[in-house]
C-alpha positions in Angstrom: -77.9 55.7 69.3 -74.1 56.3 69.6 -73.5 59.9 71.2 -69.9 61.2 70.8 -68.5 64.4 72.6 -66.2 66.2 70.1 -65.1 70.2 70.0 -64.2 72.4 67.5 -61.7 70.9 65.1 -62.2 67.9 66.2 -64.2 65.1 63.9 -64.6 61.7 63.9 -65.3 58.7 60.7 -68.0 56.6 59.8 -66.3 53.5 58.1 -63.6 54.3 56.7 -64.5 57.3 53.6 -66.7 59.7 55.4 -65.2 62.0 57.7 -67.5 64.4 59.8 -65.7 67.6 61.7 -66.9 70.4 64.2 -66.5 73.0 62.2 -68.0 75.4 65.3 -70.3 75.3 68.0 -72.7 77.9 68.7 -75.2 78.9 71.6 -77.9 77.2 69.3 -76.3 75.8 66.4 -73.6 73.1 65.3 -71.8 74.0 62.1 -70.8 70.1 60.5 -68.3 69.7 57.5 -68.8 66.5 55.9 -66.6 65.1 53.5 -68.0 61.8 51.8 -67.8 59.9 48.5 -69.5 61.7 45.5 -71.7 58.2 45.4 -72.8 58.9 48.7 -75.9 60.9 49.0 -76.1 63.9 51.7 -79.1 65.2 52.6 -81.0 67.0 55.7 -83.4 65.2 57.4 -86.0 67.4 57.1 -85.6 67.2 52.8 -85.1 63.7 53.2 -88.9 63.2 54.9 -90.4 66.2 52.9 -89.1 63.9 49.0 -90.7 60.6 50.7 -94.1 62.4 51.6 -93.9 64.5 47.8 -92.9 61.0 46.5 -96.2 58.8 48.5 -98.5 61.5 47.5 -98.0 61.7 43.9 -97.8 57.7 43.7 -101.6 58.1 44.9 -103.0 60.1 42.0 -104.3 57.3 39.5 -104.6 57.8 35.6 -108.1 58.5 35.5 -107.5 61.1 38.4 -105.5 62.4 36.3 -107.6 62.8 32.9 -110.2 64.1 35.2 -108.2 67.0 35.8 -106.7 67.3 32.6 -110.4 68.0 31.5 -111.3 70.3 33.9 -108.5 72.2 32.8 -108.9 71.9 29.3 -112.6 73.2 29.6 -111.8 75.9 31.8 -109.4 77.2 29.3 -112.2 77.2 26.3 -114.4 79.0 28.6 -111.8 81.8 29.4 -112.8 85.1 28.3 -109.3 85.7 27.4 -109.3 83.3 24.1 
């Protein structure tokens, strides 16, 4: 990992079209401006992880898990005292 010292104001590039600035620096926090290519996708890490764990799980439900449940539903709805 790369570890660079920079202040307020002061920013530093990765390549040559992304450009990331102090904006401030706080007791707890770090304020970042990032200015990149519309092509290039920014994202927190946190979002990142959270799409990769939504994406796994719903590549694990199979078809027939899938008509299961719309069944269930589907009978649960006739048997509502509502209809």
């Amino acid at each position: 990992m790369l570890v660079i010292r920079r202040r307020a104001g002061e920013s530093f590039l990765i390549g040559e079209n992304i450009e990331i600035e102090i904006l401030d620096v706080g007791a707890s926090q770090v304020k970042i401006g990032i200015r990149a290519p519309r092509e290039v996708s920014v994202v927190r890490k946190e979002i990142h992880l959270t799409w990769r764990q939504n994406r796994a799980a719903s590549q694990e439900i199979t078809p027939a898990a899938i008509s299961s449940l719309l069944e269930k539903l589907q009978r649960s709805r006739s048997l509502s005292p509502d209809r």
